[in-house]
TORKOL-4160 file (C-alpha; in steps of 0.2 Angstrom, whole numbers, padded with zeros to 4 digits, m for minus):
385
<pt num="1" X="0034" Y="0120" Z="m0037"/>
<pt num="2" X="0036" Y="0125" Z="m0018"/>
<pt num="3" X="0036" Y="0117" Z="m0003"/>
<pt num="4" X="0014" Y="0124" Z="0001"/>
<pt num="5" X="0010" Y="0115" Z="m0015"/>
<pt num="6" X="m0001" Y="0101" Z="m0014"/>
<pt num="7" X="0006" Y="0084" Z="m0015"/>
<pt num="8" X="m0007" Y="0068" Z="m0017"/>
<pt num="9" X="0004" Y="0051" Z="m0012"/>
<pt num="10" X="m0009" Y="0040" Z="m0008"/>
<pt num="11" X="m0013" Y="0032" Z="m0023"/>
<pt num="12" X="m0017" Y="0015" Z="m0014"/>
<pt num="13" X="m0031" Y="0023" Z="m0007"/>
<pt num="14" X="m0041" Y="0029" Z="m0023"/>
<pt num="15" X="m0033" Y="0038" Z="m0039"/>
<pt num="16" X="m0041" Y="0050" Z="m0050"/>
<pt num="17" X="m0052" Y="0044" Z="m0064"/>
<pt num="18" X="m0041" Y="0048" Z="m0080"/>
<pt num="19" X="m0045" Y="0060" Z="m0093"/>
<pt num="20" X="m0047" Y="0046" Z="m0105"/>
<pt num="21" X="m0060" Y="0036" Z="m0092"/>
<pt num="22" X="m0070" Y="0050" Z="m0091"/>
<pt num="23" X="m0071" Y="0052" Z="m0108"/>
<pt num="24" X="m0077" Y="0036" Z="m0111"/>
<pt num="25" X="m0092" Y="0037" Z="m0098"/>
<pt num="26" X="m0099" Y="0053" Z="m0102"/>
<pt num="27" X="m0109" Y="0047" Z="m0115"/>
<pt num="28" X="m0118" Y="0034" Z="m0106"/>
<pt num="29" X="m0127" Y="0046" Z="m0093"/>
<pt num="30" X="m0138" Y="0054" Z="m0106"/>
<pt num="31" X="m0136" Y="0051" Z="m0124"/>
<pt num="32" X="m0132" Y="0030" Z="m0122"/>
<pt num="33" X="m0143" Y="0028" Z="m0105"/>
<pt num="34" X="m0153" Y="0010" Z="m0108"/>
<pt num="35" X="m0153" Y="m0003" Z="m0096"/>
<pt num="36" X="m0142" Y="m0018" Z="m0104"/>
<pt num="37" X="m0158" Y="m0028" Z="m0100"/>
<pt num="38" X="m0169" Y="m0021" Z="m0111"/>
<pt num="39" X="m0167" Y="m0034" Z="m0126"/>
<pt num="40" X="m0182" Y="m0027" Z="m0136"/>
<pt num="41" X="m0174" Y="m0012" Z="m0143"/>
<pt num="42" X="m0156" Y="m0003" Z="m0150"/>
<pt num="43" X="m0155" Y="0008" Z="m0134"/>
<pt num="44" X="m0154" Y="m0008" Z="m0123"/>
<pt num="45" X="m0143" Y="m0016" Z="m0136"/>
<pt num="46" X="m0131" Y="m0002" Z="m0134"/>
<pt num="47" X="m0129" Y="m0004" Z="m0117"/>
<pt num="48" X="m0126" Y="m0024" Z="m0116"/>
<pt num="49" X="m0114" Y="m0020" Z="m0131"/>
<pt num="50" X="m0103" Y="m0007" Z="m0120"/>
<pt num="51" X="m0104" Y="m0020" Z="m0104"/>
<pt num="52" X="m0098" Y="m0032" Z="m0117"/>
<pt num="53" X="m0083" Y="m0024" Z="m0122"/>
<pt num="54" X="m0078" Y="m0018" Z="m0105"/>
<pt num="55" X="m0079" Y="m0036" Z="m0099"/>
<pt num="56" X="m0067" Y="m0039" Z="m0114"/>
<pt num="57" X="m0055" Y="m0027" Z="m0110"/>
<pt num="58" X="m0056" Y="m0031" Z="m0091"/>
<pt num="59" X="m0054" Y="m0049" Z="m0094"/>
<pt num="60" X="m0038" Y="m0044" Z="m0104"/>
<pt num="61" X="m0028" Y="m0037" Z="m0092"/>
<pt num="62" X="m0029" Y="m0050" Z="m0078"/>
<pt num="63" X="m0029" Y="m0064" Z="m0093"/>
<pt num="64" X="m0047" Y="m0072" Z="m0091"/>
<pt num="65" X="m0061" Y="m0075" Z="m0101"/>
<pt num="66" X="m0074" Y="m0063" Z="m0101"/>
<pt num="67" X="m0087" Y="m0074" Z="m0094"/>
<pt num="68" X="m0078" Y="m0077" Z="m0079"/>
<pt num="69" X="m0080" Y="m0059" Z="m0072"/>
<pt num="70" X="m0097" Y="m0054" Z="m0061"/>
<pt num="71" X="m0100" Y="m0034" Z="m0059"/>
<pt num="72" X="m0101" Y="m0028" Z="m0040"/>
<pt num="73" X="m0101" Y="m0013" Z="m0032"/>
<pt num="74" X="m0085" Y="m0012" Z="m0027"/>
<pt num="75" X="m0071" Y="m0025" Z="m0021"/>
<pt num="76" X="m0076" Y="m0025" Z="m0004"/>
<pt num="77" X="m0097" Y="m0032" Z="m0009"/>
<pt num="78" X="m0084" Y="m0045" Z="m0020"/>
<pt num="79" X="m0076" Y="m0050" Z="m0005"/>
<pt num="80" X="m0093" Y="m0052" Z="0004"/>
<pt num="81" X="m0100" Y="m0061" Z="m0011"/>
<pt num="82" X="m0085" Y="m0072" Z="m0013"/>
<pt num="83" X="m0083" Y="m0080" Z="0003"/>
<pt num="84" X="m0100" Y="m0079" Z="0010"/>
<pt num="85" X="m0107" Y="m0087" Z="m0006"/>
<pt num="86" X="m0093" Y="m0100" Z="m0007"/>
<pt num="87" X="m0092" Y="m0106" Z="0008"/>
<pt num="88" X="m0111" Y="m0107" Z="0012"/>
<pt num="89" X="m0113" Y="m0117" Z="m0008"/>
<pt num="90" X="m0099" Y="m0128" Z="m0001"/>
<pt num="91" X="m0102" Y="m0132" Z="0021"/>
<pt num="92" X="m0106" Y="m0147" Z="0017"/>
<pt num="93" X="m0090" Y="m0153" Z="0013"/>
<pt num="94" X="m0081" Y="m0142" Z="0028"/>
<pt num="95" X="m0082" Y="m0128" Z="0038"/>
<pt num="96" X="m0065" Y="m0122" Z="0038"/>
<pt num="97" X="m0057" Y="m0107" Z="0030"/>
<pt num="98" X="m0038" Y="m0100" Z="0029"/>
<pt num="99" X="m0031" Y="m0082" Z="0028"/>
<pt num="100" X="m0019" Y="m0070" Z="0035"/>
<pt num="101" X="m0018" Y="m0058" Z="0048"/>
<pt num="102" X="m0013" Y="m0046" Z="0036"/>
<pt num="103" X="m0028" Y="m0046" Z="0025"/>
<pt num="104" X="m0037" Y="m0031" Z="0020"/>
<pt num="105" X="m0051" Y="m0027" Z="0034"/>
<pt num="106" X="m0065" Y="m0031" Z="0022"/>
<pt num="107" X="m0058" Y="m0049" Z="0023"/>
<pt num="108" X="m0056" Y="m0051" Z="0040"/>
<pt num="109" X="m0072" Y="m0043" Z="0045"/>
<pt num="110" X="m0081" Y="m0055" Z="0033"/>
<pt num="111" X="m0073" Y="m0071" Z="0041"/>
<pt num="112" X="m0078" Y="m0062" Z="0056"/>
<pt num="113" X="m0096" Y="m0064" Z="0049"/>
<pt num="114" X="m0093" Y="m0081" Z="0042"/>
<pt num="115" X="m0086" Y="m0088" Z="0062"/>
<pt num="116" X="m0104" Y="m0081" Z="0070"/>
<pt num="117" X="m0112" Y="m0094" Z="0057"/>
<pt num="118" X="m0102" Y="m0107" Z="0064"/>
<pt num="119" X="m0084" Y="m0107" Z="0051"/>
<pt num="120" X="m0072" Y="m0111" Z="0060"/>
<pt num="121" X="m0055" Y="m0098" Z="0053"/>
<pt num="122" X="m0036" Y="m0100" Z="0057"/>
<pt num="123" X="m0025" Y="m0082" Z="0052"/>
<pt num="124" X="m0009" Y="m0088" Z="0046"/>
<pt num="125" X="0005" Y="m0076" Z="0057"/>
<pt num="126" X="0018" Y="m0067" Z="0046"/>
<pt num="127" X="0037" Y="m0064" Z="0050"/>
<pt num="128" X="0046" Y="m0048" Z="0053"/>
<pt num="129" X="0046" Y="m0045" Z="0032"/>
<pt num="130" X="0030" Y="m0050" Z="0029"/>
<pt num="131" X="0032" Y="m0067" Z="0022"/>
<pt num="132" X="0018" Y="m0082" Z="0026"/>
<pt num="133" X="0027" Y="m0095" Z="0031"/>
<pt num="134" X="0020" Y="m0111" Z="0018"/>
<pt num="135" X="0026" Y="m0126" Z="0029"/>
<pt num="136" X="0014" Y="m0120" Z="0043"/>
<pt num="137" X="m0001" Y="m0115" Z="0027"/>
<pt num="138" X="0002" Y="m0134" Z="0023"/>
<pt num="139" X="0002" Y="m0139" Z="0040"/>
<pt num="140" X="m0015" Y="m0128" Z="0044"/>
<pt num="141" X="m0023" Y="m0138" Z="0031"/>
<pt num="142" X="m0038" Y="m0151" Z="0038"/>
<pt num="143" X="m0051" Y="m0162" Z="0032"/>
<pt num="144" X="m0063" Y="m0152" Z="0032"/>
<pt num="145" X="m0054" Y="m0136" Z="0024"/>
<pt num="146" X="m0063" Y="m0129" Z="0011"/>
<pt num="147" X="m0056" Y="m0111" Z="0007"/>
<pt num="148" X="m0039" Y="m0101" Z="0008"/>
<pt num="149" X="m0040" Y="m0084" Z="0008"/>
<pt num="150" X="m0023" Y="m0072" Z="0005"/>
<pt num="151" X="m0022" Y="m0058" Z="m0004"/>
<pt num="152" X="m0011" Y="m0054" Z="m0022"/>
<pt num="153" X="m0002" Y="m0039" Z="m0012"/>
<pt num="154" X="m0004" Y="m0029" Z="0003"/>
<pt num="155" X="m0011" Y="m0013" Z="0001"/>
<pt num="156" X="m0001" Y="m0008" Z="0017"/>
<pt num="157" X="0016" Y="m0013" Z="0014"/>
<pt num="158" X="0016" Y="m0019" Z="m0005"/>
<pt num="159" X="0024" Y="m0036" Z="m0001"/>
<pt num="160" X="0017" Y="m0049" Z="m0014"/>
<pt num="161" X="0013" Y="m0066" Z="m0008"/>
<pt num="162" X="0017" Y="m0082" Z="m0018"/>
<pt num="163" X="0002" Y="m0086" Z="m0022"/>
<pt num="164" X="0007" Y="m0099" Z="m0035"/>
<pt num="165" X="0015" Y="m0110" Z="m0023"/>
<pt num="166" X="0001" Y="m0106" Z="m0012"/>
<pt num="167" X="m0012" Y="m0111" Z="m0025"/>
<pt num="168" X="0001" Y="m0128" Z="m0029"/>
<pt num="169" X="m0002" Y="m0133" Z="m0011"/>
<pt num="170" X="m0020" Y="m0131" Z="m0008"/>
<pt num="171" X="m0026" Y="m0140" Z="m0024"/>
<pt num="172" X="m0017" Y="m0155" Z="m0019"/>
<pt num="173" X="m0027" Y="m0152" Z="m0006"/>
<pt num="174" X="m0044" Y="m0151" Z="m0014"/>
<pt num="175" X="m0045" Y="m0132" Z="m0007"/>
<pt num="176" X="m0052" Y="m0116" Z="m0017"/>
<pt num="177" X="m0041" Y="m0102" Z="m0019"/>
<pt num="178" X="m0047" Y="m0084" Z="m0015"/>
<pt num="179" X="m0037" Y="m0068" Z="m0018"/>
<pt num="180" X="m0039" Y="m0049" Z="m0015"/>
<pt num="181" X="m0029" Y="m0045" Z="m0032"/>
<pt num="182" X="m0035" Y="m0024" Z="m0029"/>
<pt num="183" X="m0018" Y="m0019" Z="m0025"/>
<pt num="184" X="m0013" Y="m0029" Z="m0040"/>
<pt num="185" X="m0023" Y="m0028" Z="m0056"/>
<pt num="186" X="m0015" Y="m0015" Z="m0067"/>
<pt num="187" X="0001" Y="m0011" Z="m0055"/>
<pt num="188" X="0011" Y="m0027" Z="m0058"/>
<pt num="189" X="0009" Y="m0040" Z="m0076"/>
<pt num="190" X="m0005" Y="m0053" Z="m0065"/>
<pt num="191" X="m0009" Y="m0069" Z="m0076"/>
<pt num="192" X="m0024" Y="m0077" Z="m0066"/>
<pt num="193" X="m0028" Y="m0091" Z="m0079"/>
<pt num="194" X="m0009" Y="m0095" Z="m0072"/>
<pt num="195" X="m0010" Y="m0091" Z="m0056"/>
<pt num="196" X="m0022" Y="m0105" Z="m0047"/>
<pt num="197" X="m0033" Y="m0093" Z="m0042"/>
<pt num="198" X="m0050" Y="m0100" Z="m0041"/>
<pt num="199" X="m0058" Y="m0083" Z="m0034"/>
<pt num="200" X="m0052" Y="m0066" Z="m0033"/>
<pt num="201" X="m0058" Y="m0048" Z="m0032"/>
<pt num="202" X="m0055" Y="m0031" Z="m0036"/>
<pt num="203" X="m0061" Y="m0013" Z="m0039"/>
<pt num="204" X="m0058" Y="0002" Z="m0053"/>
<pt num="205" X="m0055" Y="0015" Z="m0041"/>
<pt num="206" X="m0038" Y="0010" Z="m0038"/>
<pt num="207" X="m0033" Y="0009" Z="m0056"/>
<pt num="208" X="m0038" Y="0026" Z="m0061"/>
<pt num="209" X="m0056" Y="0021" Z="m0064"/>
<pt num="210" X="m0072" Y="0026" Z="m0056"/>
<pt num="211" X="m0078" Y="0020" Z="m0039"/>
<pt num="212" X="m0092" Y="0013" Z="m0035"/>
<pt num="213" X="m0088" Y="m0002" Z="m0048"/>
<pt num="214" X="m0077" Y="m0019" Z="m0044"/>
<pt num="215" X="m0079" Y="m0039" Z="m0051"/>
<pt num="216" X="m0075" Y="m0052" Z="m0044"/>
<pt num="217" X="m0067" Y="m0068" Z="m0055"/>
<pt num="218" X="m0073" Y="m0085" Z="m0054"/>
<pt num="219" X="m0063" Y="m0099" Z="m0062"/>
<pt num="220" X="m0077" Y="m0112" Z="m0067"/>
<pt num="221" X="m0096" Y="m0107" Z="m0061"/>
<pt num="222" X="m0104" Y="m0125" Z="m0063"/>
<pt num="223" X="m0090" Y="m0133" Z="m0053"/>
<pt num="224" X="m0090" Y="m0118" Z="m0041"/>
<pt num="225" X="m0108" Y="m0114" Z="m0040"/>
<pt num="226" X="m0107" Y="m0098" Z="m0027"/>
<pt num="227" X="m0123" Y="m0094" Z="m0018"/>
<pt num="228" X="m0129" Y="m0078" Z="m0020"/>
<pt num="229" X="m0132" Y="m0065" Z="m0005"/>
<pt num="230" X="m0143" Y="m0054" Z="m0015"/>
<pt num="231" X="m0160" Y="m0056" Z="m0026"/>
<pt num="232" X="m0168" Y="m0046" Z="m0038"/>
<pt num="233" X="m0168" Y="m0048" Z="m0058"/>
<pt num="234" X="m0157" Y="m0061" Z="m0061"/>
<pt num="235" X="m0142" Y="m0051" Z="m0067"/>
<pt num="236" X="m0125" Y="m0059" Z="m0070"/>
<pt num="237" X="m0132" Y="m0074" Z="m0071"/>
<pt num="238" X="m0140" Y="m0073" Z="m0056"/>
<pt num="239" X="m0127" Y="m0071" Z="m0044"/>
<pt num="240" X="m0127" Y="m0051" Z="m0041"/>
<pt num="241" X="m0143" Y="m0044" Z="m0046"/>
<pt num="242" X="m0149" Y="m0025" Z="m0051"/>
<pt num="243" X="m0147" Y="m0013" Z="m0063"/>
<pt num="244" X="m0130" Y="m0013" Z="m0071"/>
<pt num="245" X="m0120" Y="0002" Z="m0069"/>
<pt num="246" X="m0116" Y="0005" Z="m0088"/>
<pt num="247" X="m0106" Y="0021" Z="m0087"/>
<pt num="248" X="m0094" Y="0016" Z="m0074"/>
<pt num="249" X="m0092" Y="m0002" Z="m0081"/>
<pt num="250" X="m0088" Y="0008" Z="m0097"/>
<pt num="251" X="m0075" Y="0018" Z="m0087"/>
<pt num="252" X="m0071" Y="0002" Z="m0077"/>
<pt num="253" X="m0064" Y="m0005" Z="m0095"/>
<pt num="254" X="m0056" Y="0008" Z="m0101"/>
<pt num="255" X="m0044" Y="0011" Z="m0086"/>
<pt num="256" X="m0040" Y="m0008" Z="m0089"/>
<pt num="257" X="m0036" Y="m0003" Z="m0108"/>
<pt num="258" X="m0026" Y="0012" Z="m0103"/>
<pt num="259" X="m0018" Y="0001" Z="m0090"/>
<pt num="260" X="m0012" Y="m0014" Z="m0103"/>
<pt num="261" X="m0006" Y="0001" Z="m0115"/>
<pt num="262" X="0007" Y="0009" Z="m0099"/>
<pt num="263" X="0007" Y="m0002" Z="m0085"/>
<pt num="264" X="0026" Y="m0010" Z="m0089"/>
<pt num="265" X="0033" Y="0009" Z="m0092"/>
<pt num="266" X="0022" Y="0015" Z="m0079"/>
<pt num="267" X="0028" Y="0002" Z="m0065"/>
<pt num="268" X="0047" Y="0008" Z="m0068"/>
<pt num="269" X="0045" Y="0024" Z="m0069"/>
<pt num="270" X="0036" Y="0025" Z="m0052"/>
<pt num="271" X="0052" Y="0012" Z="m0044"/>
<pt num="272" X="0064" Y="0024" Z="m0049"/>
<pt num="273" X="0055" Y="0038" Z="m0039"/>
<pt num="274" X="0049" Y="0027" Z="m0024"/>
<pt num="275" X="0068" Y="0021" Z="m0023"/>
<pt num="276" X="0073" Y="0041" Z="m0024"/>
<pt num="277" X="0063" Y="0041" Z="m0008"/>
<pt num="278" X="0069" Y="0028" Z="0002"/>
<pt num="279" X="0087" Y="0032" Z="m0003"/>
<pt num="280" X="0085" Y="0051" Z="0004"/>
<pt num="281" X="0076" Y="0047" Z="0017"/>
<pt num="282" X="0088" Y="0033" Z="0026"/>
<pt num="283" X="0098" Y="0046" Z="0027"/>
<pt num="284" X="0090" Y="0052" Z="0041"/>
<pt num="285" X="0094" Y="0036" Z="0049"/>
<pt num="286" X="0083" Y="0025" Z="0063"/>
<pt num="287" X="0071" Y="0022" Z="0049"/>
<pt num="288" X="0067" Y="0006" Z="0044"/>
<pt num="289" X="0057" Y="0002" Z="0027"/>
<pt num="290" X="0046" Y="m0012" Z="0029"/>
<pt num="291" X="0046" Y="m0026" Z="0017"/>
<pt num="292" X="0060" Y="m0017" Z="0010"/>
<pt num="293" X="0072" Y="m0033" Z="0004"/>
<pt num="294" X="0056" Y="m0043" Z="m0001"/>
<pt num="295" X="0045" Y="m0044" Z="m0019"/>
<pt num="296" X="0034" Y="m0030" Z="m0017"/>
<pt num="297" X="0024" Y="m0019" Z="m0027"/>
<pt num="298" X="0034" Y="m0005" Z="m0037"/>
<pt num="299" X="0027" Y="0011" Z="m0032"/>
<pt num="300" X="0024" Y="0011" Z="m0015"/>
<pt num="301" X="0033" Y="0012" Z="0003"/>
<pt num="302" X="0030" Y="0007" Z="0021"/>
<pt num="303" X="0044" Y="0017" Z="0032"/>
<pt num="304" X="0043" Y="0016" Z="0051"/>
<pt num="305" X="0052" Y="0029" Z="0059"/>
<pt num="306" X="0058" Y="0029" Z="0078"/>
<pt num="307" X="0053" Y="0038" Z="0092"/>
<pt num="308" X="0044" Y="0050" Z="0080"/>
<pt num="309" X="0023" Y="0051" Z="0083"/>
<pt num="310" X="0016" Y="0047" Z="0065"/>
<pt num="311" X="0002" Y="0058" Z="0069"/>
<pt num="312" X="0011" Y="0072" Z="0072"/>
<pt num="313" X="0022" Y="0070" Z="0057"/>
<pt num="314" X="0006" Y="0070" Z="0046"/>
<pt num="315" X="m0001" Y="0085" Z="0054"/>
<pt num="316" X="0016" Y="0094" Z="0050"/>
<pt num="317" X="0016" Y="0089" Z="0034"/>
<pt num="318" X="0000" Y="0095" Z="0028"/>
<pt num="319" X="0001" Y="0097" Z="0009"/>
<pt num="320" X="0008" Y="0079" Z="0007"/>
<pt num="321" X="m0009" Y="0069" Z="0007"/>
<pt num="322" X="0001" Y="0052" Z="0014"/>
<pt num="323" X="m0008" Y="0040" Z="0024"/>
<pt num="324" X="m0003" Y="0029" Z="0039"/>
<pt num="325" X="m0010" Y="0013" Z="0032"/>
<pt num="326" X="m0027" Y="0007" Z="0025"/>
<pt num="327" X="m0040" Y="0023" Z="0020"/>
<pt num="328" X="m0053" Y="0010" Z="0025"/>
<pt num="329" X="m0044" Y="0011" Z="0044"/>
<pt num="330" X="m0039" Y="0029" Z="0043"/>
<pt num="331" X="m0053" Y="0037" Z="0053"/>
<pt num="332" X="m0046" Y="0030" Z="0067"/>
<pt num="333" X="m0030" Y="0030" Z="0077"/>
<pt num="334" X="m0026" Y="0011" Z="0080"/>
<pt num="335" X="m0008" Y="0007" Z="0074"/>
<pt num="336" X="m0010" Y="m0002" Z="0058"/>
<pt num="337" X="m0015" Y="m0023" Z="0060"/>
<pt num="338" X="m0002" Y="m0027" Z="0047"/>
<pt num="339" X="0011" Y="m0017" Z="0057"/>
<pt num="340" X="0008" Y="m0027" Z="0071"/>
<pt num="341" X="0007" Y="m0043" Z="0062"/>
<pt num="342" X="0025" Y="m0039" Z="0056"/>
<pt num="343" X="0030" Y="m0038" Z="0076"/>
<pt num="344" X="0030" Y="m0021" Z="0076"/>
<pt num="345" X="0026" Y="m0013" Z="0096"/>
<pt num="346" X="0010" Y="0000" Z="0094"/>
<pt num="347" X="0022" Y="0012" Z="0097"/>
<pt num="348" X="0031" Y="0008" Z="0081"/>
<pt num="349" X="0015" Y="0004" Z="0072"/>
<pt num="350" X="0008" Y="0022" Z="0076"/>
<pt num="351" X="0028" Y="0029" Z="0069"/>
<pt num="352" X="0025" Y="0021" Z="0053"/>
<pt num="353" X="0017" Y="0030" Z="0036"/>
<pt num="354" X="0014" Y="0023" Z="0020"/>
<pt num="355" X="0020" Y="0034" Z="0003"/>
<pt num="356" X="0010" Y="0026" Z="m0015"/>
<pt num="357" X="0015" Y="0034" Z="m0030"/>
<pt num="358" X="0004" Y="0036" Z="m0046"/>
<pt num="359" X="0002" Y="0040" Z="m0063"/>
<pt num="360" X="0003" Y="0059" Z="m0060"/>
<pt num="361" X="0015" Y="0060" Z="m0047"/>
<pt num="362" X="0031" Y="0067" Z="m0054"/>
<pt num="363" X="0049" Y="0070" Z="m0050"/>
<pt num="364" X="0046" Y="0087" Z="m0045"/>
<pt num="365" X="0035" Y="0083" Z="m0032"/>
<pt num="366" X="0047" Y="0069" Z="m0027"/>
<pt num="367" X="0059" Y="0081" Z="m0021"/>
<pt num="368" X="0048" Y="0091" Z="m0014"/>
<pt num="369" X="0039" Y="0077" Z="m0002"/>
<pt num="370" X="0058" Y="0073" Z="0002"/>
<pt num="371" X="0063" Y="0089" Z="0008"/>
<pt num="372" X="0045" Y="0092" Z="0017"/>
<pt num="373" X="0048" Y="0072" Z="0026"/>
<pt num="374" X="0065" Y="0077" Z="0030"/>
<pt num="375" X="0064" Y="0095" Z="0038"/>
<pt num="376" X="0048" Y="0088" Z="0047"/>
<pt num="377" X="0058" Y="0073" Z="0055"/>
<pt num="378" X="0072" Y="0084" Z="0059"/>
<pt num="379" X="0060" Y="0095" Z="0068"/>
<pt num="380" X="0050" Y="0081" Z="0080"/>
<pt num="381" X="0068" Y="0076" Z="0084"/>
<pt num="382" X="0073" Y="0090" Z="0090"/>
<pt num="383" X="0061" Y="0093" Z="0100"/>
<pt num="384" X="0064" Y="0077" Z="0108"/>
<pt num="385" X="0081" Y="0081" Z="0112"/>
């Protein structure tokens, strides 16, 4: 392998659809193709029987029951389901929701949505690592609190939040949990019927699965009775109609098959290389990597490097495919939110790129993205000098 190859280490963002995924789906656009629906006859009853199973194998992976998973489009329509159909089902009893700063943007622009219709939203601060602080989560709690928001992990930074202590404390309080577990779900072992986790969310795309196909999870439908946002033909029970996707809810399952059958040998495998790289590369010195002493997720890092323009590193680095924080925020050129929840100056935040690991990613490539990282940084500071 040279240094012109192509290197893909943004696995956070989307990952390839495995072999085995594609497999799987193919059948279902032209030999399988009913509507899981149509109850009248076998080709409809093919289809329901393949959503069936997917849910199964979905459902095993994050430890639910089947019937507790709701098809979407993706996590981010989850999301807007989730808390725009809880908290308008529950206003009544409150108007007040908690998150994070650090939340993932289709979060925060949702609560954004939720404030115009009169919810009133506190952000929980972080510290330098990361870390909510729980004594000002307890605190934060009112009367009238009906919701806390805060993701599994960050797909910035990979720091995972305790969300069994934070679950412990809101129940005593009479308040729903609701988690963004993408980031999660297939990285890291995740036992939601032990989590306290009333609501989470998540998508295929990031777990080597198609895209265009998430679930969101909902502890107990008749004592959390979620209003829907759209209307059509009753589907999952009425609370996100249309047409189910059959091919990629097939392909949806079997990434979470492929997931329960790898994920533990997988997980170390990709610490060993992402502690490869942060090893070589604090070498360089003035680099710090965020999170990096905290429980995190195992094939990712966030590194911050001084008085170097990420920009520019990126653009010198041009077969590494590495990202400077969310893809959903990558268009732009704002210094990451997360980053500057942590304290970071926008200076800092804008020095900072984030490296994710995946299932293809191999050593070789490893030392190649090392080499490219350092020659590049050795460069920009040169030419500072």
């Amino acid at each position: 392998m040279n240094s012109n190859t192509k290197i893909y280490l943004d696995y956070n963002s989307t990952t390839p659809c495995d072999e085995k995924v594609v497999e799987a789906m193919l059948p279902y656009f032209s030999e399988k193709f009913g509507n899981s629906s149509s109850s009248t006859h076998s080709f409809g009853w093919d289809a329901e029987e393949a959503v069936d199973i997917a849910r199964e194998q979905i459902a095993e992976l994050i430890n639910s029951k089947s019937n507790q998973l709701y098809f979407t489009s993706g996590a981010t329509e989850a999301i807007n389901l989730a808390l725009i159909g809880t908290c308008e089902s529950v206003k009544s009893r409150g108007n007040h929701i908690i998150s994070c700063a650090t939340e993932h943007k289709a979060v925060l622009s949702t609560l954004q949505e939720l404030e115009k219709r009169g919810f009133n939203i506190t952000l929980l601060k972080v510290d330098g690592n990361g870390n909510l602080d729980l004594d000002a989560f307890q605190e934060a709690i009112r009367p009238e609190t009906i919701l806390t928001c805060i993701m599994y992990a960050n797909n910035e930074t990979g720091i995972i939040h305790p969300i069994q202590k934070i679950a412990k404390i809101a129940h005593a309080k009479g308040v729903l949990v609701m988690s963004d577990i993408t980031q999660a779900v297939g990285k890291i072992p995740l036992d939601i019927e032990n989590s306290g986790i009333d609501i989470a969310t998540f998508s295929a795309h990031k777990l080597y699965g198609p895209k265009g196909i998430g679930a969101l999870y909902i502890r107990n439908r008749i004592l959390l009775n979620i209003s829907p946002i759209h209307f059509g033909g009753g589907q999952e029970k009425g609370l996100r109609p249309g047409t189910l996707n059959v091919p990629s809810i097939v392909g949806f399952g079997m990434a979470c098959q492929l997931c329960i059958e790898s994920m533990s040998q997988e997980s170390q495998r990709l610490k060993k290389l992402r502690d490869k790289i942060e090893q070589e590369l604090l070498t360089l010195g003035d680099i710090k990597i965020n999170s990096f002493n905290e429980h995190r997720l195992p094939h990712m890092s966030n590194m911050t490097f001084k008085s170097i323009d990420g920009s520019k590193l990126l653009r010198q680095m041009g077969n590494l495919a590495i990202s400077q924080g969310s893809a959903c925020s990558s268009g732009t050129i704002e210094p990451s939110h997360v980053l500057l929840s942590y304290g970071h100056s926008k200076e800092a935040a804008l020095s900072s790129i984030r490296i994710c690991l995946g299932r293809p990613s191999t050593s070789q490539e490893v030392e190649v993205a090392i080499n490219t990282i350092k020659s590049t940084i050795k460069n920009l500071r040169e030419v500072l000098i």
